[in-house]
N, C-alpha and C positions, 0 to 999 in steps of 0.2 A: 663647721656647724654639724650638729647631731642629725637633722634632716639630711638625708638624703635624696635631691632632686634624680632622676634618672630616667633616662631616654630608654632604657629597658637595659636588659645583661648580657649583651653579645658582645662587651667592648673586653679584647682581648689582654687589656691591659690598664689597671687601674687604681688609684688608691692603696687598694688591698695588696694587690700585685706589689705594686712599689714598698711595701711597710713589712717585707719578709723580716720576721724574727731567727736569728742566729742562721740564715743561711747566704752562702756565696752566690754570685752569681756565677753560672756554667755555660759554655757555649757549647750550642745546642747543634748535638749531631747530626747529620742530613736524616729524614726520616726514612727508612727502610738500612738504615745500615744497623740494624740490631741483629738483619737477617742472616747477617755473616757468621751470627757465633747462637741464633737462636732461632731454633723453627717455632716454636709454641710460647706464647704468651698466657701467664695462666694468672687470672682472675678472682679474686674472692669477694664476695658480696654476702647480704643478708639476704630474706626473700620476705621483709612485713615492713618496708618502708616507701609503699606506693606513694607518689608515681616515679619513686628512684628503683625500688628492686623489688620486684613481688611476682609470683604465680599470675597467671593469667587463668582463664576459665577454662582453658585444655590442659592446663598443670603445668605452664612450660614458664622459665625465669625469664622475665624480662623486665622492663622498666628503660627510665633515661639513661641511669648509670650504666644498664645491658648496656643497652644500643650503644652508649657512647665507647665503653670498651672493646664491641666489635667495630666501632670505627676506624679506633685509633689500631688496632689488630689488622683492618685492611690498610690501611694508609701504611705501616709498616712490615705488610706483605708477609704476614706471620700467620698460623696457624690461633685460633683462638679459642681457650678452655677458661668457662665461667662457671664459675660453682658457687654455691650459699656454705655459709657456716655460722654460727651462733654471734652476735656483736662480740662476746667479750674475748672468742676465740680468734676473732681476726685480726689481732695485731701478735699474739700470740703465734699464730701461724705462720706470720709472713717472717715474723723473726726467725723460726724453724726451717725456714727456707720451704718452707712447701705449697708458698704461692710468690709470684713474681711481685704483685701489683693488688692492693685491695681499694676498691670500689664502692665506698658504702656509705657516702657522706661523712668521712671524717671531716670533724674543726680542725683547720690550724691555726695549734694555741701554743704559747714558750712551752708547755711540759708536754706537748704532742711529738714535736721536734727532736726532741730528747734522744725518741727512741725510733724513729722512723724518717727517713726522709720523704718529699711532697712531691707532686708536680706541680705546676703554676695553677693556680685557682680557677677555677671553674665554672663554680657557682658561689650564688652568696644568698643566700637567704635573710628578706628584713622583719622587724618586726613592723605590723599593721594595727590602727584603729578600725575597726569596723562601726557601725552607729545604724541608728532606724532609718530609713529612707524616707519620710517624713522631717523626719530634724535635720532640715536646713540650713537651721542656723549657728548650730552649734560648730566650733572651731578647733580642730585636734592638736592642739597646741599647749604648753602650760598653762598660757593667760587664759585663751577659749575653753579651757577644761576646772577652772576653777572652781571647787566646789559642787561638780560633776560625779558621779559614782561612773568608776571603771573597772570593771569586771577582769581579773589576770585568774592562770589556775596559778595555784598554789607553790612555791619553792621553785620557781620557774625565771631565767633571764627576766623573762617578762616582768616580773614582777619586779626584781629588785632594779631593774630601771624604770619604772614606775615610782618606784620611791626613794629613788637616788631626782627626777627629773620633774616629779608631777606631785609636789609635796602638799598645794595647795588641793590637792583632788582628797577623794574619799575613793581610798584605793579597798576592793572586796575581794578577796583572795576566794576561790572554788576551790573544789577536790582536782579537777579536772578542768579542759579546756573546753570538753561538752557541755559542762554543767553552765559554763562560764557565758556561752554562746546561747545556751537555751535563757541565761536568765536574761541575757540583751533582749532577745527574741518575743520576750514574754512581758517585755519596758519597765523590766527590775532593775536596770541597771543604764546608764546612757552612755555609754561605748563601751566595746570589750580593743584590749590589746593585747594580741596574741601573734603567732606565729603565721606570715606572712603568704606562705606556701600554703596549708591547711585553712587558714582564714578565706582564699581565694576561692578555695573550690567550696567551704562551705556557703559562701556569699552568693555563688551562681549556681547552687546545688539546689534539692528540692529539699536536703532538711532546714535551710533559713526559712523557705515557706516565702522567700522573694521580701522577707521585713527589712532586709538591711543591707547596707553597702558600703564601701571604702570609705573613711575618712581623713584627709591631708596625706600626707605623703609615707615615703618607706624610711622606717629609721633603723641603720646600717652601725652602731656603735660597735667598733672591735671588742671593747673592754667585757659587752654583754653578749653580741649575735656570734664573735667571732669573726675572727681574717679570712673567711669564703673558707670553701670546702674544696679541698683535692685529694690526688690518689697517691695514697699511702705506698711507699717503695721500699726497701731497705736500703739503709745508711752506706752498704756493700758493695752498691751496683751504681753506683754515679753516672756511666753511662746508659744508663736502661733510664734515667732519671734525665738526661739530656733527650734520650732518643720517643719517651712518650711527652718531653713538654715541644717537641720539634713536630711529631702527631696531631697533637692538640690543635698547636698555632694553623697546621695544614688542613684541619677539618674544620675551625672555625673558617680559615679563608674560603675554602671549596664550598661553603653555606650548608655544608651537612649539618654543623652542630645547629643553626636556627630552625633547621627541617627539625632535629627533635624537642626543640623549645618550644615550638608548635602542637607540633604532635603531643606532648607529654604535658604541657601548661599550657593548655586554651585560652585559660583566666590572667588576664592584665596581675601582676607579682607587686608592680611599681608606680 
């Protein structure tokens, strides 16, 4: 099914996990044994993709993706250097060898793989119906959406599984995802579907103005959201590649990674 039911994203292994494109499975080096041949772990991220990597209001980088790669930096007892760098120069980079590990929300997708190897997935971001709190009755569904106006921005996932899935609706494409939320907001449109992350915090934010809220469930299609999001390694270091998904698995079990699921996503994703 294209619905995605989901008890939340802490589950360490999943679907996505399972449905790796062109990669082997590796067994995974004890964590802290990178420390043998590596004191510094070094980090590349963007700094304009809150709440994954952004400036805080004393100038300092942080976000989930931070925190999460100073996790995985203590859990394998290594020195930790996170830096920003422009999106298009960070695969660029890592290829250059002048970062270990990039951090930035990359998809992995068959032409991501190509050039980069992953760690285990992370996170997965779905897409969301939002809808006026008021309309009760309405069902986020094909059949429930029939003949519905739903609001996508423009050249967007969003959109072309909206009219791969939702053929019977009156799909209205915006410039933008603001535009797209303001016209819900405003009862130009009766649901927007958008980006599940973003849609969260505008939904419990003060610029929905409290009109609207989730409706039915998160939809998870690879073909459009993407196989979840993990960190970008070079193809080079296989064991650097066993020794952060060996990290991972240890910081999800220690309940660290739910402390920043928390901390960084307040708002129900699913």
């Amino acid at each position: 099914m294209i619905l995605a039911t989901l008890a939340g994203i802490l589950s360490p292994v999943g679907p996505a996990l399972a449905q790796r494109v062109g990669e082997g499975a590796a067994a995974p080096a004890p964590a802290g044994a990178i420390a043998a041949r590596r004191v510094v772990l070094r980090f590349l991220t963007t700094n304009d993709f809150p709440p994954f990597n952004f400036y805080d209001e004393d100038g300092v980088l942080t976000g989930f993706n931070v925190d999460l790669a100073r996790a995985i930096c203590l859990q394998l007892d290594v020195t930790c250097e996170v830096s920003e760098r422009e999106w298009n120069d960070l695969i660029p980079a890592l290829e250059r060898t002048e970062a270990d590990a990039v951090i930035a929300g990359h998809a992995v997708t068959a032409d991501s793989i190509l050039k980069v190897s992953f760690s285990d997935r992370y996170f997965h971001t779905p897409g969301r119906f939002a809808g006026r709190r008021a309309d009760t009755s309405t069902t986020a569904t094909p059949e429930g959406l029939e003949g519905k106006r739903i609001a996508v921005a423009s050249g967007t996932a969003h959109e072309a599984f909206m009219r791969e899935y939702f053929r019977s609706s009156r799909i209205l494409p915006f410039d933008n995802p603001d535009l797209a939320r303001e016209a819900l907001k405003a009862g130009e449109v009766d649901v927007v579907f958008d980006d599940g992350i973003g849609l969260s915090f505008w939904v419990n934010g003060t610029g929905s103005e409290q009109c609207c809220d989730f409706k039915g469930g998160a939809y998870l299609e690879p073909k459009y959201f993407g196989d979840g999001i993990a960190i970008a390694l070079n193809k080079s270091d296989p064991q650097l590649k066993a020794d952060v998904d060996a990290a991972l698995a240890e910081v999800r079990s220690s309940g660290r990674f739910a402390e920043l699921v928390t901390r960084y996503f307040p708002y129900r994703l699913y």
